[in-house]
Wavefront OBJ file of the C-alpha trace (Angstrom):
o trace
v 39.498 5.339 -48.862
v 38.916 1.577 -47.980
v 39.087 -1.121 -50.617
v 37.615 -4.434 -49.683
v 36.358 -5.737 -52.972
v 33.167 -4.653 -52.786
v 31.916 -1.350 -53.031
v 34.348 1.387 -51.379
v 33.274 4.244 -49.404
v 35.189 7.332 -48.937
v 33.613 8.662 -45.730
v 33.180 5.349 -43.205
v 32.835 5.950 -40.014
v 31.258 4.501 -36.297
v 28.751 4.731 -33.966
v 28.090 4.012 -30.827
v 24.857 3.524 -28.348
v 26.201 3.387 -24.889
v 23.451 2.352 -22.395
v 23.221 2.665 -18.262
v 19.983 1.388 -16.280
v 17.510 2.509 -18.814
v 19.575 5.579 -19.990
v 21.819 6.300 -23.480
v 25.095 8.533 -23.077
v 25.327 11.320 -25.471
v 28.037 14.050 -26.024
v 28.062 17.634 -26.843
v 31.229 19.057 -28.345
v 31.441 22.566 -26.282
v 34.656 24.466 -27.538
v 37.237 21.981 -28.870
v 38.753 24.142 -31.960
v 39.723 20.210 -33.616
v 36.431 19.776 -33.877
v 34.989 22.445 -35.022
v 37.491 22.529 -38.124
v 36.304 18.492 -38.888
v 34.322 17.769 -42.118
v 32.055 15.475 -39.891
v 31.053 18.297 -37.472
v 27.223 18.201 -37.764
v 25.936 21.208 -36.164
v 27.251 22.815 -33.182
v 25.227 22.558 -29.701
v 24.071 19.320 -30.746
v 24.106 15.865 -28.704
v 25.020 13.184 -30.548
v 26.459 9.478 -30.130
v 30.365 9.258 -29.471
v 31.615 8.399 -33.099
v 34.162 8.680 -35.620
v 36.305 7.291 -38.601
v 38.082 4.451 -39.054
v 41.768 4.475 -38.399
v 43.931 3.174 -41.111
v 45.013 0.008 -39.476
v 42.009 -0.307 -37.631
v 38.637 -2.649 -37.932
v 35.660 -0.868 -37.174
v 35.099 -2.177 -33.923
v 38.992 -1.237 -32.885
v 37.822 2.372 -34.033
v 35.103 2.759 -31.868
v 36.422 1.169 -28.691
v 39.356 3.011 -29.346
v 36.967 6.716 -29.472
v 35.118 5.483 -26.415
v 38.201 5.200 -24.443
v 39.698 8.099 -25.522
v 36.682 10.594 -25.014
v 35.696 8.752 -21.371
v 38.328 6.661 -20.243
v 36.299 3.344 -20.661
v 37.499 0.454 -21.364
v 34.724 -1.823 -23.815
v 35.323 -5.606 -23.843
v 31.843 -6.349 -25.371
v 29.902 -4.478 -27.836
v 27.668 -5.711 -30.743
v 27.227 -5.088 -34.454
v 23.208 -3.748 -34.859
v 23.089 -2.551 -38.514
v 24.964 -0.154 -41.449
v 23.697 2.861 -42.685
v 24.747 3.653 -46.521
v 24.118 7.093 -47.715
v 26.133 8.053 -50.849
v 29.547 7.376 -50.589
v 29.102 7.312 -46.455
v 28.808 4.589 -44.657
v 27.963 4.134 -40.477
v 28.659 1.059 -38.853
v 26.147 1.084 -35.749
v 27.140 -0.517 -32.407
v 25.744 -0.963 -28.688
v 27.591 -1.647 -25.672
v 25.877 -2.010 -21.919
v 28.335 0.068 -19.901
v 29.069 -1.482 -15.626
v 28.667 0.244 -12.244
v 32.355 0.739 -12.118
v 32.683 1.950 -15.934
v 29.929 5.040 -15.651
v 31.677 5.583 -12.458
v 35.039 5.910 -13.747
v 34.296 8.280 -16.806
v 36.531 10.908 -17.115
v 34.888 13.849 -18.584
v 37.942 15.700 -21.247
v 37.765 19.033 -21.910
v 35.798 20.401 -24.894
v 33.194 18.190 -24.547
v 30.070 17.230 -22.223
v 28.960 13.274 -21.572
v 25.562 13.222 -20.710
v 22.931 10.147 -19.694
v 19.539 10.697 -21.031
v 16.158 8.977 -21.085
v 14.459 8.164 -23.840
v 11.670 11.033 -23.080
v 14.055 13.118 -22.204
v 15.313 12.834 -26.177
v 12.705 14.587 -27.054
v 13.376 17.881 -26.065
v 17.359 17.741 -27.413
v 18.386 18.842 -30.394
v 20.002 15.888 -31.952
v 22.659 15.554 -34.896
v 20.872 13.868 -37.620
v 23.043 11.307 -37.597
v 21.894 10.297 -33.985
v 18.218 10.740 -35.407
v 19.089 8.179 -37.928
v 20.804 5.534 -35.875
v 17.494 5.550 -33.721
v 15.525 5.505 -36.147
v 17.189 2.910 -37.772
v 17.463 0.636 -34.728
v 13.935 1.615 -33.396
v 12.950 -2.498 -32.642
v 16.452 -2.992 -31.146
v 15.688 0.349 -28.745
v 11.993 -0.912 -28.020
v 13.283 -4.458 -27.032
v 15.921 -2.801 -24.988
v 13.505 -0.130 -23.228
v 10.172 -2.047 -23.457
v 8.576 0.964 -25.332
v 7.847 2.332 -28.721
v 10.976 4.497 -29.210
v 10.624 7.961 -30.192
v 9.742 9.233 -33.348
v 12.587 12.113 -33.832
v 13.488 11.719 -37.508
v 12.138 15.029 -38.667
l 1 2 3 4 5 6 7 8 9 10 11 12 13 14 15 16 17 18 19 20 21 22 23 24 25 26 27 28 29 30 31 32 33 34 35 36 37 38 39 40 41 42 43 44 45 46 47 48 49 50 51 52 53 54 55 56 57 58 59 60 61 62 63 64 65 66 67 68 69 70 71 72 73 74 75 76 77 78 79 80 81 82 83 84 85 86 87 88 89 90 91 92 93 94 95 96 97 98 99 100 101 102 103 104 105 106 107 108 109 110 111 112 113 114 115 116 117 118 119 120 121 122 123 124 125 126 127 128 129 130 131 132 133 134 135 136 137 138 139 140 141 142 143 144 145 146 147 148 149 150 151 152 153 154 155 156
């Protein structure tokens, strides 16, 4: 648990919204027993943002970049802040990062899990952790402004 003089939050954790040419990456964990057996599994066979806890010596940004490189092999040198969720003692730092040419081309796909681009009306028909349904509809103006379009409406 994180002290910080303000409220602490025993559950923290990241996510990211990783964008190519109109289209937002999402992962599916397949068979990866490590995940399966972690308190923040969600539901199985559903897509979701790449995400994850802070480590102990890390900022939140460190955390994330860190996750992004080790589920695809990408390297982040930019990404940006958009907002917090706080639900009970949980708390979700939301970021964005555009991804390059070169870094969609050089994803390396690990085993146990699938990487995925999607449009946004191809959201629709995935079943999404609610987490993911949270983060967009928490950032809906930042993902109209992004895709000049009202986003989707997928919090139910």
């Amino acid at each position: 648990m994180c002290y910080t003089g303000s409220m602490a939050f025993s559950n923290d954790s990241s996510l990211i919204l990783l964008t190519y040419k109109g289209k937002i990456l999402l992962m599916l964990f397949e068979n990866d027993p490590l995940i399966f057996n972690s308190p923040y599994l969600i539901k199985n066979h559903t897509w979701k943002f790449i995400g994850g806890t802070k480590g102990a010596h890390d900022s939140f940004r460190d955390s994330i970049v860190k996750k992004v490189r080790r589920i695809t092999g990408v390297n982040l040198s930019e990404i940006n802040v958009l907002s917090t969720i706080v639900s009970g003692k949980e708390k979700t730092y939301l970021y964005h990062a555009k991804l390059s040419d070169e870094q969609v081309n050089n994803i390396e796909r690990g085993e146990g899990h699938l990487l995925q681009f999607f449009s946004f009306k191809e959201l629709e028909t995935l079943p999404l952790s609610d987490t993911t349904k949270l983060f967009i509809s928490k950032n809906r103006d930042f993902m109209e402004k992004i895709y000049n379009k009202p986003a989707l409406d997928i919090s139910n």
